[in-house]
MARZA-931573 format. One line per field, with one value per residue (C-alpha): residue in one letter; y, z, x. Coordinates in steps of 0.5 Angstrom, whole numbers, m for minus. Last residue first. Layout:
N
dovex <- (A;...) $
c2 <- (Y;...) $
c3 <- (Z;...) $
c1 <- (X;...) $
//
This chain:
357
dovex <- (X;X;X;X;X;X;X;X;X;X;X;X;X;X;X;X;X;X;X;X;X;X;X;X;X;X;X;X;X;X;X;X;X;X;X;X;X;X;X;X;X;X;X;X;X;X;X;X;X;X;X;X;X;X;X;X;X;X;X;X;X;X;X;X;X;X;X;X;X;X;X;X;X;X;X;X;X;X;X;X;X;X;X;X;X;X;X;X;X;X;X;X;X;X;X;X;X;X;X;X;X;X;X;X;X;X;X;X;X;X;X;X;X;X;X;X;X;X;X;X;X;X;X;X;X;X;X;X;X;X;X;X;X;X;X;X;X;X;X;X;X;X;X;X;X;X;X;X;X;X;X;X;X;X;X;X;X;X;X;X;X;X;X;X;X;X;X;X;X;X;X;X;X;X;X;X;X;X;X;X;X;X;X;X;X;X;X;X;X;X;X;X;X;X;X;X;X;X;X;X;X;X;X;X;X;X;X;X;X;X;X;X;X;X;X;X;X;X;X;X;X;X;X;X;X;X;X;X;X;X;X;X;X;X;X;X;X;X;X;X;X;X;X;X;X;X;X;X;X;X;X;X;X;X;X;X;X;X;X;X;X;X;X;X;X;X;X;X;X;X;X;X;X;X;X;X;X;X;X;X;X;X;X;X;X;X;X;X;X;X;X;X;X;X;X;X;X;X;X;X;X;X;X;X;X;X;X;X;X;X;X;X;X;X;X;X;X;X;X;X;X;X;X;X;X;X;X;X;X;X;X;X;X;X;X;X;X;X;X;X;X;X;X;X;X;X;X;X;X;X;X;X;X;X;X;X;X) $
c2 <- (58;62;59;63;60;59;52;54;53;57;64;65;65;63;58;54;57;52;54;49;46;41;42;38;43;47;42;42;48;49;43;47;53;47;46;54;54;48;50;52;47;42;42;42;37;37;33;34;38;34;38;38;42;47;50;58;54;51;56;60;55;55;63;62;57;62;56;55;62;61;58;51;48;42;40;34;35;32;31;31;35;42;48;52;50;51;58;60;57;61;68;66;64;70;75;72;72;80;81;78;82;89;87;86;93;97;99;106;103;107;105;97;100;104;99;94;98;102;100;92;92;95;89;84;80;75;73;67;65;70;78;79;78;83;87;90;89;84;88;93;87;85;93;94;88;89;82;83;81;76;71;76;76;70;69;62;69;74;77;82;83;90;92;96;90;85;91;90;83;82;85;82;76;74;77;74;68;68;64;57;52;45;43;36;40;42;41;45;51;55;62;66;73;74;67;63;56;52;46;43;36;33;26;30;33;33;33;38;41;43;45;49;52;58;63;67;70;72;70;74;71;76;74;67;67;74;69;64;69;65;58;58;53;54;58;61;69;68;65;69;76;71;72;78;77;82;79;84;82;87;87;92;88;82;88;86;89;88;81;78;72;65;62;54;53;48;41;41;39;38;38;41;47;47;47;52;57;57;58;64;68;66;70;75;75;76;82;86;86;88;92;96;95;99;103;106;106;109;106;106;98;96;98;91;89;95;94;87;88;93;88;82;78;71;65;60;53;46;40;33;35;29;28;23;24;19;12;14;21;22;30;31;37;42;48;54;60;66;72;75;79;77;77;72;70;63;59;51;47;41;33;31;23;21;12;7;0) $
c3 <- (m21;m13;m8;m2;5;11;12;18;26;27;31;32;39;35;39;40;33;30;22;18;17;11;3;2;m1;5;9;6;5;13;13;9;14;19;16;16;23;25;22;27;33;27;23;29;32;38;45;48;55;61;66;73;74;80;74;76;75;70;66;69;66;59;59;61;55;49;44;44;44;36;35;37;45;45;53;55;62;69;74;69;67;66;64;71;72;64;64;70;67;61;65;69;64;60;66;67;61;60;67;65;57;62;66;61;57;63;68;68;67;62;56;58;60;53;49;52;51;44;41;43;42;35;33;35;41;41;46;47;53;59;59;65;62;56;62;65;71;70;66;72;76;73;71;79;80;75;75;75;68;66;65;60;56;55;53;49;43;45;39;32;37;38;44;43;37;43;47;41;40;47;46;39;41;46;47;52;53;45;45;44;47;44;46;50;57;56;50;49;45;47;44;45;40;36;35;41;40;45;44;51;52;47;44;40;35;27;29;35;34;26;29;33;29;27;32;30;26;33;31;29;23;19;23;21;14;15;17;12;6;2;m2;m9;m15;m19;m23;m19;m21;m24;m17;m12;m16;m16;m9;m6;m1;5;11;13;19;20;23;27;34;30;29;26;21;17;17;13;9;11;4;3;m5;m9;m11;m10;m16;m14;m18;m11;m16;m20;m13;m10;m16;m16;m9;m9;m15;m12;m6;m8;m14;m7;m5;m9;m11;m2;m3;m9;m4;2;m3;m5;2;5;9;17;18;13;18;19;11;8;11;10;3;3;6;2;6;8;5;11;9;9;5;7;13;14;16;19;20;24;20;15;11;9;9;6;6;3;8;7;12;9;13;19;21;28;26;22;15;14;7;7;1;0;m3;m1;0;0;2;m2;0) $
c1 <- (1;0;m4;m7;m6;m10;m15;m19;m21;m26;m29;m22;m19;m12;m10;m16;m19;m13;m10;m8;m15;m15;m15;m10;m6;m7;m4;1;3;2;7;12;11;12;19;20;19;24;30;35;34;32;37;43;39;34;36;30;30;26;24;24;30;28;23;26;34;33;31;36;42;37;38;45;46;44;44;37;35;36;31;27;27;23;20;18;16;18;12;7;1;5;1;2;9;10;8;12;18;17;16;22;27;25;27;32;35;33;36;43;43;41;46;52;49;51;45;41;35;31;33;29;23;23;26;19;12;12;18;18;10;11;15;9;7;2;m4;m8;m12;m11;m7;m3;3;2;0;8;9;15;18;19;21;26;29;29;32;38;41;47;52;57;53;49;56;57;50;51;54;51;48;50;56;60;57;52;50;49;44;40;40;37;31;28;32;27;20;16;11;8;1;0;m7;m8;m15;m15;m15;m9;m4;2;6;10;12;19;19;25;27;27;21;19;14;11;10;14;11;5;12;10;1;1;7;6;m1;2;6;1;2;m1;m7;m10;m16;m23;m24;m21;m16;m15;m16;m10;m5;m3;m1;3;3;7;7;14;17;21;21;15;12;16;13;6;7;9;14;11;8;2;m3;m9;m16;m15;m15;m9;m5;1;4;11;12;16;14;11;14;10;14;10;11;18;23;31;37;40;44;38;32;38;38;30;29;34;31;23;27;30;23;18;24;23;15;14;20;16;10;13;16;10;6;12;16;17;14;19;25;29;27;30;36;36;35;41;46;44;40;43;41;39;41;37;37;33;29;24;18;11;6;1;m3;1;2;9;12;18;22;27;28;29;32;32;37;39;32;30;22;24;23;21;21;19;20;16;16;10;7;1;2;3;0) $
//
């Protein structure tokens, strides 16, 4: 007996702003999913491109739509180069896009990367766009992983991801719940770049720091933390409630770096303690915080080592957000939901995705 099989590739640009990450997958439909990575690389942006996508949220309507059709035939332009150097030949090409707004109360979530743009230029089947379903249907719009964790990943209790923003995702009372916990390199990054690195490498230079308690506790206060159920954080978030905080302590770059781990290690070590249901959770951590080994000690530390960590590969610690964006696709092509109403708080679950060529 044969069983479905999809040959996809996943696209995710994050919130961190380092580059594509592409990943070539298959995704075989047995009694349960099954998937494997089989090529992945991240593909710097060029210095300009990058630039323009750091501050896109302050462009003009007008160049904002240029960078939208620009960086859609970037990426159509990479995807083809690689498929021909890898002779490989996807079904379709599943690009998550860069996020320029989200304002899921408003209505609105943009991810730039224009699709028939990404489909000239590759010349192979796109699916994008698979937030704004799921916000016109009063969701969130984010996150969208969950579903990749609950059907690629159900033997992990909890489900971490590190990038820009930190998210989690896990089942409770039979529904699968997700929200973002806290920023993560969004804020740390920055204060990395004062001091002459794009991050803090295993966060040496956080171990280094004190903890600012004044700091701590002001982030602590703030109401994002207060809120219940589902919530997502954005860039916006970062300018408007975050920096300001962190620009007015007087504290050297090393502490606030220190404060900001324990900060995160304390707010997703409370989330697992009230969420878990076993003595010792499972836990998968993905991004780029998996590597910042003071946080990780912190967690540890606040979660008073009951825990399991999963030992992920390399692949799948920095590629796992574009294998589930392919696995979004996939579903999108099966014409089943991707999209879950208990994460999002939609009216529904749904099946989001536009499919270009």
């Amino acid at each position: 007996m044969s069983y479905p099989s999809y040959h996809v590739i996943g696209l995710m640009s994050g919130t961190s702003g380092d580059g594509l990450d592409l990943a070539y997958c298959l995704f075989e439909k047995k009694e349960s999913w099954s998937f494997k990575i089989l090529e992945a690389t991240t593909i710097p942006f060029p210095d300009s491109l990058g630039d323009q996508l750091k501050h896109s949220h302050l462009l003009s309507a007008l160049d904002l739509n240029l960078l939208d059709v620009n960086f859609g035939k970037w990426m159509g332009t990479v995807v083809k180069s690689f498929c021909q150097q890898k002779k490989i030949t996807p079904e379709a090409v599943c690009s998550h896009g860069h996020t320029v707004f989200h304002r899921p109360n408003k209505g609105l979530t943009l991810q730039i990367g224009n699709g028939w743009a990404l489909h000239q230029a590759s010349e192979m089947k796109i699916i994008n766009d698979f937030r704004m379903r799921d916000v016109q249907l009063g969701g969130q719009g984010a996150p969208l992983v969950p579903i990749g964790d609950r059907l690629l990943f159900s033997e992990m209790d909890f489900c971490i991801n590190l990038g820009g923003i930190a998210n989690i995702s896990m089942e409770s009372e039979g529904k699968r719940v997700a929200f973002d916990c806290s920023p993560f390199n969004l804020l740390l990054n920055p204060l990395a770049e004062h001091l002459g690195k794009p991050y803090d490498d295993n966060g040496h230079w956080a171990r280094e720091g004190k903890l600012d308690k004044d700091l701590f506790q002001q982030l602590n206060e703030i109401p994002f933390y207060q809120i219940q159920g589902a919530k997502s954080l954005g860039r916006e978030d970062m300018e408007e409630v975050f920096s300001p905080i962190i620009a007015s302590s007087t504290s050297s770059e090393k502490d606030k770096l220190a404060t900001l781990a324990e900060h995160f290690a304390y707010q997703i070590a409370s989330i697992i303690q009230s969420y878990s249901q076993v003595e010792f959770p499972k836990v998968l951590i993905t991004g780029g915080g998996a590597y910042h080994g003071y946080f990780l000690e912190r967690l540890d530390f606040h979660l008073q080592s009951k825990w399991v960590k999963f030992n992920a590969s390399k692949e799948l610690i920095e590629f796992k957000e574009a294998l589930i964006f392919g696995f979004l696709g996939v579903l999108k092509l099966r014409g089943e939901n991707n999209c879950l109403a208990s994460v999002t708080h939609a009216s529904e679950d749904s099946c989001g995705g536009t499919i270009f060529g």
